[in-house]
C-alpha positions as CSV (number, residue, x, y, z in Angstrom):
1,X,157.2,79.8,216.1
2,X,155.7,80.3,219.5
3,X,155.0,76.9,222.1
4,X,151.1,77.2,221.0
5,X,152.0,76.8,217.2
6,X,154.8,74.2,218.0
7,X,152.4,71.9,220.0
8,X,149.9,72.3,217.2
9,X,152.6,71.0,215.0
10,X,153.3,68.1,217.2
11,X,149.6,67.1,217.1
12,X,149.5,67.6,213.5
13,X,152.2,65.4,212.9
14,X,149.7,62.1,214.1
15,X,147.3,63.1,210.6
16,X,150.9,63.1,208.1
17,X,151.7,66.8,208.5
18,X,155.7,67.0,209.5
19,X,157.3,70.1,210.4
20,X,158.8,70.7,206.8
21,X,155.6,70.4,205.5
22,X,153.7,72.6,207.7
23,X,156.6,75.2,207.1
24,X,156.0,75.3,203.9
25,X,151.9,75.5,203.7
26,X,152.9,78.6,206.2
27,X,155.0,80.2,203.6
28,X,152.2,79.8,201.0
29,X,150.3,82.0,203.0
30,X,152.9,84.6,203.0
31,X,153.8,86.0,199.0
32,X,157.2,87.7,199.5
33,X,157.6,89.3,202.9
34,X,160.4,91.4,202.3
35,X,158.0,93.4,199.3
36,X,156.4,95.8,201.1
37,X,154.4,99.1,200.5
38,X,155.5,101.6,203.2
39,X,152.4,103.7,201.8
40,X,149.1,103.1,200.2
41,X,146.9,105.5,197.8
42,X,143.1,104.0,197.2
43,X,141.8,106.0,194.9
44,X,138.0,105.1,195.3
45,X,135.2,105.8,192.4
46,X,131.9,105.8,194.0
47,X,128.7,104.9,192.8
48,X,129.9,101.4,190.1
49,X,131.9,102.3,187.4
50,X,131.8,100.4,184.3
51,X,134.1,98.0,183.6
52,X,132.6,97.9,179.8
53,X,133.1,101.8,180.0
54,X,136.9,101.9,181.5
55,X,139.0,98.9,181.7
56,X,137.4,95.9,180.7
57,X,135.7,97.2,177.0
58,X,134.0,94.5,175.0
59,X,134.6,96.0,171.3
60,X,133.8,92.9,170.0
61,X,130.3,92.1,171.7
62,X,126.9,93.1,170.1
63,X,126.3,96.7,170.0
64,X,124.0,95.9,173.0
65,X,126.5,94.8,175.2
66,X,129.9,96.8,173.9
67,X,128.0,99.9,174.4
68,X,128.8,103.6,173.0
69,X,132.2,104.0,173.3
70,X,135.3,103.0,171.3
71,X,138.8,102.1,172.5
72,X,142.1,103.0,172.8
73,X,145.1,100.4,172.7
74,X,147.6,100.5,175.4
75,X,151.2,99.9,175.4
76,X,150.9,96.3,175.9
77,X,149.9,94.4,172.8
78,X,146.6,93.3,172.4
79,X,144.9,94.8,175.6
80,X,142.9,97.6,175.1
81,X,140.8,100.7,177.1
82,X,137.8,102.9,176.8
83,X,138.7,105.4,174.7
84,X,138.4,108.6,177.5
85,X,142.0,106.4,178.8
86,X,144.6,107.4,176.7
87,X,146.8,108.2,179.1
88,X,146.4,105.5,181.2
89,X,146.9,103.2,178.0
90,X,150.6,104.7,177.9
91,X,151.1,103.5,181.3
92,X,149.7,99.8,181.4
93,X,153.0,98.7,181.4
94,X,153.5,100.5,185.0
95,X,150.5,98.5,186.5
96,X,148.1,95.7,186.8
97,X,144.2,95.4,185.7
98,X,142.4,93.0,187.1
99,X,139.2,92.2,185.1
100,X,137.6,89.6,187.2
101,X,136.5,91.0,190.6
102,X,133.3,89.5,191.9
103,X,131.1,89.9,195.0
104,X,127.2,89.2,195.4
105,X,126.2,92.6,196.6
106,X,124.0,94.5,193.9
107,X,123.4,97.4,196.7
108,X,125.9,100.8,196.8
109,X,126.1,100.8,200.7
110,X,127.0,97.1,200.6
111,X,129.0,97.0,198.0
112,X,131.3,100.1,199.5
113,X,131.5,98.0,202.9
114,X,133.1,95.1,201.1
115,X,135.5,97.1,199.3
116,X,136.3,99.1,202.0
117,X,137.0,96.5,204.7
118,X,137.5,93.4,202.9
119,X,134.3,91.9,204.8
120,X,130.9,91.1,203.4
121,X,128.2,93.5,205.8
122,X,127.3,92.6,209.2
123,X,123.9,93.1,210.8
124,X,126.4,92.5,213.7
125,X,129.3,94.2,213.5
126,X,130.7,97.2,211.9
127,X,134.4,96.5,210.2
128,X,137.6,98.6,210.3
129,X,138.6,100.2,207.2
130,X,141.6,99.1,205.6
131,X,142.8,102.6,206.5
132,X,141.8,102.2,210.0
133,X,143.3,98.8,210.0
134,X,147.0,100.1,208.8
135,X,146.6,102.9,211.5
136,X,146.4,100.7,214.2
137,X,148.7,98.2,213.2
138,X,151.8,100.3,211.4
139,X,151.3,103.8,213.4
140,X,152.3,107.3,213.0
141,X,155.2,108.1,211.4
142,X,157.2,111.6,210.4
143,X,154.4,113.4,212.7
144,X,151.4,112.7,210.4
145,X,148.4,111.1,210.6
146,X,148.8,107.8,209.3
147,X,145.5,107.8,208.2
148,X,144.0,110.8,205.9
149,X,141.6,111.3,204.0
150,X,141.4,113.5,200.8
151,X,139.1,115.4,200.8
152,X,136.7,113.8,203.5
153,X,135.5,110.8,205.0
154,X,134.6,108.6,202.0
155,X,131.8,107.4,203.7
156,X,130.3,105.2,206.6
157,X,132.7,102.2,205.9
158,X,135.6,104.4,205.7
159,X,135.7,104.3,209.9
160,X,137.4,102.4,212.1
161,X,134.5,100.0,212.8
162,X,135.1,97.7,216.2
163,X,138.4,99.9,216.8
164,X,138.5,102.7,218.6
165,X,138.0,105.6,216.9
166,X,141.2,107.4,217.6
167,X,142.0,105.3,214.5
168,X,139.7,107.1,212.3
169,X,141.4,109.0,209.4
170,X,142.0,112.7,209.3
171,X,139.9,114.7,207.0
172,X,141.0,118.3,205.3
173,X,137.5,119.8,205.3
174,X,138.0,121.4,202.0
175,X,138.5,120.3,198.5
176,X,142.0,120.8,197.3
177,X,140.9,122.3,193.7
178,X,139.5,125.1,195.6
179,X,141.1,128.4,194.6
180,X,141.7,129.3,198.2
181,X,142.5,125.5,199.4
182,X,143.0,125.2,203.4
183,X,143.5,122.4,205.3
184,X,140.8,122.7,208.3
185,X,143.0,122.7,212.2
186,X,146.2,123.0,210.7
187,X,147.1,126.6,211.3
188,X,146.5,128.6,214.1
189,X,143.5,131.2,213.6
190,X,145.2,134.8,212.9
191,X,144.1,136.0,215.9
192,X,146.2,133.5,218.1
193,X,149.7,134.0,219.0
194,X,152.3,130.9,219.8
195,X,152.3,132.2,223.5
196,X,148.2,131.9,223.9
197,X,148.5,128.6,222.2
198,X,150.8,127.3,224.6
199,X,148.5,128.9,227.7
200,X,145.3,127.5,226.3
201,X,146.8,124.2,225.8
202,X,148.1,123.6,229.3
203,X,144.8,124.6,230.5
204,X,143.4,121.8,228.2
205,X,145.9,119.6,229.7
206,X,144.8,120.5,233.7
207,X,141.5,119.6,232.7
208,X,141.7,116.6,230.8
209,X,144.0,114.9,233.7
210,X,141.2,115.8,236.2
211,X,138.5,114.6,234.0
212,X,140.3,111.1,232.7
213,X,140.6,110.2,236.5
214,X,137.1,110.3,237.1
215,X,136.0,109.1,233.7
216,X,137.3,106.1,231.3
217,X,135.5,105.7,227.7
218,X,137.0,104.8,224.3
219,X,135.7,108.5,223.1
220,X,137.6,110.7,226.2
221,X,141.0,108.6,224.7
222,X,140.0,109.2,221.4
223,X,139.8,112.6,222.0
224,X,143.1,113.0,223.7
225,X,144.7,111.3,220.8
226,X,142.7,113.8,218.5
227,X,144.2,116.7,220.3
228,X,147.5,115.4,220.6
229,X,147.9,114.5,216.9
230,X,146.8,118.1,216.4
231,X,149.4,119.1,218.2
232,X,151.9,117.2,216.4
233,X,150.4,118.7,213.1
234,X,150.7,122.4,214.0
235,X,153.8,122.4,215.1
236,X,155.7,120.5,212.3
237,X,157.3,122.1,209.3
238,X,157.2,118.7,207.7
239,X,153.3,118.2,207.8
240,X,152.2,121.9,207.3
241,X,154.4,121.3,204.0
242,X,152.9,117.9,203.0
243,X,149.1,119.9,203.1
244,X,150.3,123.0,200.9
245,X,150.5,122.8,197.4
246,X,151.5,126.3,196.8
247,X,154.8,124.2,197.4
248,X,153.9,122.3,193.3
249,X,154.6,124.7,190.7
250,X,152.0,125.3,187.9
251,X,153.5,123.0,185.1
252,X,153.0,120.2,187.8
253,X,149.3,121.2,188.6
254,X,148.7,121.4,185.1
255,X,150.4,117.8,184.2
256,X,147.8,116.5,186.7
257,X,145.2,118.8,186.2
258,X,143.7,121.8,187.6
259,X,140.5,120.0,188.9
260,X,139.7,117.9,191.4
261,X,141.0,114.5,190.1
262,X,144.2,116.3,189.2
263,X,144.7,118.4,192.8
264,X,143.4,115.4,194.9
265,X,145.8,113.1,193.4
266,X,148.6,115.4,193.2
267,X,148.1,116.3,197.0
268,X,147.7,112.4,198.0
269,X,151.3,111.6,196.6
270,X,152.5,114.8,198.5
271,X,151.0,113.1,201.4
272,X,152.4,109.5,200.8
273,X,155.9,111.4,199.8
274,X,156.2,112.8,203.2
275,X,155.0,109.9,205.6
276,X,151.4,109.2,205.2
277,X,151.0,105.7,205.2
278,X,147.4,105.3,204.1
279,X,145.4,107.7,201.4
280,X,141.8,107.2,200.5
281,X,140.8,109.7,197.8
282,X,137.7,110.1,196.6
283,X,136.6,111.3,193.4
284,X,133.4,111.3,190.7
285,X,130.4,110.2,191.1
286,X,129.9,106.7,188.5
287,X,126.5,105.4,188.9
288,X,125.5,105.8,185.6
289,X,122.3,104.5,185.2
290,X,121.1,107.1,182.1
291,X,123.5,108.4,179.5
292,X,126.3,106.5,180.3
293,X,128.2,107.6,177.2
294,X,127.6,111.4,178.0
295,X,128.4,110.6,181.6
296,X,131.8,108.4,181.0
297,X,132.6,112.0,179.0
298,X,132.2,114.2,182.1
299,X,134.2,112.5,184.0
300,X,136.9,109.9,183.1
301,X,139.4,112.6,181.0
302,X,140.2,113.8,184.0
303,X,140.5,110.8,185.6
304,X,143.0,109.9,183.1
305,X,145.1,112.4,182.9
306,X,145.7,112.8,187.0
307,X,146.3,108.8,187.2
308,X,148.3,108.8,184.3
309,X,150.4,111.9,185.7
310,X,150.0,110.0,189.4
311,X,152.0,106.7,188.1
312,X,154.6,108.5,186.2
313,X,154.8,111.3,188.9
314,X,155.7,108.3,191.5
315,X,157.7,106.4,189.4
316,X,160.2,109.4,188.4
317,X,161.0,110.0,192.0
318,X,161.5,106.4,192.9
319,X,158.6,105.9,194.5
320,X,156.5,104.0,192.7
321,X,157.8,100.4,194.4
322,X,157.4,101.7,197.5
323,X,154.1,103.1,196.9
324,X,150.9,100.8,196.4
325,X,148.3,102.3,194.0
326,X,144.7,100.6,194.1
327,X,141.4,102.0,191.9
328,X,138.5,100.4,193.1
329,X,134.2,101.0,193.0
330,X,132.0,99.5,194.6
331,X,130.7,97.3,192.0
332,X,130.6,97.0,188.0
333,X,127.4,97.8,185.8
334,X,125.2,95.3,184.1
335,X,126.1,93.7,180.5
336,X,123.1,95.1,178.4
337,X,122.6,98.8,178.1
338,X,119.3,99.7,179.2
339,X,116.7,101.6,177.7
340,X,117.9,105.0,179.0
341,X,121.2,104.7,177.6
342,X,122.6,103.6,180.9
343,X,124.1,100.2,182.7
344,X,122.4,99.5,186.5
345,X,124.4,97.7,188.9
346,X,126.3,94.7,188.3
347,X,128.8,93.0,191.4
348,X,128.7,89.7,189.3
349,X,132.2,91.1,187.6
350,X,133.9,94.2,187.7
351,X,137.5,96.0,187.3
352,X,140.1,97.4,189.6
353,X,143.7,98.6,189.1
354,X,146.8,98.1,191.5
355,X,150.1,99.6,190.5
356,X,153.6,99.8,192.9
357,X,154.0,98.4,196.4
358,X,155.3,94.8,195.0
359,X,152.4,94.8,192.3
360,X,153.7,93.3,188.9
361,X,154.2,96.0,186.3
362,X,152.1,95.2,182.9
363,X,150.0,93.0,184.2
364,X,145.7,91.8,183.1
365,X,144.4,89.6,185.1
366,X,141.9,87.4,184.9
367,X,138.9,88.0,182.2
368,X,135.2,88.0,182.7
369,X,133.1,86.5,179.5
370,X,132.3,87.4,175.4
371,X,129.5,89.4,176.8
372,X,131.2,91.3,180.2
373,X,128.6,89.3,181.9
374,X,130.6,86.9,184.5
375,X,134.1,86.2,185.8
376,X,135.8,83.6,182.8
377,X,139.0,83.5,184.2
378,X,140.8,83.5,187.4
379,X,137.6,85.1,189.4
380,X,139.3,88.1,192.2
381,X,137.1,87.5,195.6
382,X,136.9,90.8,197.7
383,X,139.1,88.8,200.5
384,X,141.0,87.8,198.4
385,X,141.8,91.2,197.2
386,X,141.9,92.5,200.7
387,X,144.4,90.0,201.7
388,X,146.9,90.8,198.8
389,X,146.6,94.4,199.8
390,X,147.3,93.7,203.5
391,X,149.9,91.5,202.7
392,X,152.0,94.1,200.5
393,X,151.8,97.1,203.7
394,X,153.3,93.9,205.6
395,X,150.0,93.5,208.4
396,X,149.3,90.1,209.0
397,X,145.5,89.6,207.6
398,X,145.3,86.3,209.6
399,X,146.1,88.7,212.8
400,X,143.2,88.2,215.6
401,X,141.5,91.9,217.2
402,X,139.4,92.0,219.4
403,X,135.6,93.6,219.1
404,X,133.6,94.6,221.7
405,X,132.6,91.8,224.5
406,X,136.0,90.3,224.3
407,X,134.8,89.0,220.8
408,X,137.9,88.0,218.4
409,X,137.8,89.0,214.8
410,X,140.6,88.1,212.0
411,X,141.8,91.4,210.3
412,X,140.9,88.7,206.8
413,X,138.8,86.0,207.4
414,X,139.9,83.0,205.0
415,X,141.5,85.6,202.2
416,X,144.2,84.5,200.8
417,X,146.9,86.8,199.3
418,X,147.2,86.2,195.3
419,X,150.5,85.0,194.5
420,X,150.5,85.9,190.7
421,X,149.7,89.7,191.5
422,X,152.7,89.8,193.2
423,X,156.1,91.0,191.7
């Protein structure tokens, strides 16, 4: 406790609030500090995938709300799947579902920002990404960006917002299932030796000293931090090792999956495994508004079998408690199937998964209704969610920054981490 806080105690103490019982409201805002995810995986689903569809099937609503698809049970008695989750079924007792998230946003672009920052949108202000947030607050560690993204910027929201942007993730520029996979700046160009690196780069370095003593702009240090990390990169063993995955044999790759759900989450927990702290992949697209059934086909086997692979992959090599897992979308679909065969957009209730990283193993959640309609048990807010998340990496969601014009902004505003998520 610093001065400020002890004063404010003193003053509290006037309206019945004594130090023990401030120090213990304190604590309730804290769920276990020594659990702690030294790395994070989000494995994001854009577009609004069903929750009827994946996680949270309704096989005994109307035909008209349960939809086309069948299910599968899982390893836990009496929960169930969709039946393109087999493989995640034999898991559930690695990670928790919860079938209650709800936000008011029906629209893709804000329902991304919320689940990508923690914030409802701002006409004002543009919010870090949790990425962004964990780069800034936890650092670089092991030479590698402490931020990356697989296989590109996940979109606007996956930025660094009020922060400067020398927080912003680093993206591979190709898609790891491709035959010839290369990560973009990570090798020198065939044509350049070591020696006329070296040369160009202290030429860089007499002309960026000159320049940043005349100049001064969040984009010049930005860049500097961009070419410096790069640095880093190129001349480490351990990070040029993290990006190749030549170094899996082929009965891995083909546990995950030769595709893209299979190589992007195999290369994310090569990433994690060697330092990364914070993973966004990417991967489908889920906004199934025709032929949802056809679509839910296309798309979710693979799925399955790369998180399936992912959680038992991690676990096996210990890493699964140190590891947080999270699959999220930006929002669910809506109860009915419509008239093309499809669900439209839904934010009323919706799934997500969190596994490792002090998340309880074999965990549901919270329920939504008969009809998959609405939140019927223990509703998930998106700050909520955010603040659990932030509490598990061990950064302090309450924590003030500060936006442009000297404006302070909580990392969370008035989330709250959920204690019963927490193992």
């Amino acid at each position: 406790m610093n001065r400020r806080n002890f004063l404010s105690v003193g003053s509290l103490a006037g309206l019945g609030l004594t130090l023990p019982s401030y120090l213990k409201a304190k604590a309730e805002d804290t769920i276990n500090p020594n659990t702690k995810a030294e790395s994070v995986i989000y494995i994001y689903l854009p577009g609004g995938m069903a929750h009827q569809e994946s996680f949270g099937p309704k096989p005994l609503a109307p035909v008209e709300y349960r939809g086309p698809l069948s299910v599968v049970k899982t390893n836990l008695t009496g929960e169930v799947f969709s039946q393109y989750l087999p493989e995640t079924a034999k898991i559930a007792d690695k990670i928790t579902v919860i079938n209650s998230m709800t936000h008011s946003e029906t629209a893709h672009e804000r329902g991304t920002n919320n689940m990508f920052t923690g914030y409802r949108p701002s006409p004002a202000l543009q919010y870090p990404s949790f990425g962004a947030i964990v780069s800034h607050e936890l650092g670089v560690r092991n030479n590698l960006p402490p931020y990356v993204s697989v296989p590109q910027v996940a979109n606007e929201f996956a930025g660094t917002g009020y922060l400067s942007s020398s927080y912003s993730s680093f993206s591979l520029g190709s898609n790891p299932e491709s035959p010839n996979f290369k990560v973009r700046d990570l090798r020198l160009p065939d044509d350049i030796t070591l020696k006329r690196f070296d040369k160009r780069r202290e030429m860089l370095d007499i002309v960026n000293n000159k320049f940043s003593k005349e100049q001064s702009s969040d984009k010049l240090t930005a860049l500097d931090t961009f070419y410096e990390n790069a640095f880093d990169l190129m001349s480490s063993d351990n990070a040029i090792n993290a990006f190749d995955l030549n170094k899996e044999d082929d009965k891995t790759k083909e546990i995950y999956g030769k595709n893209a759900a299979g190589m992007r989450m195999l290369l994310s927990r090569r990433l994690v495994e060697a330092g990364v702290r914070f993973v966004t992949m990417t991967y489908g697209g889920w906004d199934h508004h025709d032929g949802i059934a056809r679509q839910m086909e296309r798309n979710l086997p693979d799925f399955d079998k790369a998180f399936g692979a992912l959680i038992n992959d991690l676990d096996d090599r210990g890493m699964l408690d140190s590891t947080l897992v999270i699959v999220g979308t930006e929002f669910g679909r809506t109860p009915k199937i419509n008239p093309t065969s499809g669900r439209d957009h839904w934010p009323k209730v919706y799934s997500t998964v969190l596994a490792g990283g002090g998340i309880k193993r074999g965990l549901f959640y919270g329920k939504s209704d008969a009809t998959g309609s609405e939140p019927l048990e223990n509703p998930v807010t998106v700050d909520n969610w955010a603040a659990t998340i932030y509490n598990l990496v061990g950064v302090d969601h309450e924590k003030t920054l500060m936006a442009p014009g000297n404006r302070p902004v909580k990392i969370i505003d008035g989330g709250k981490p959920i204690k019963e998520l927490i193992g």
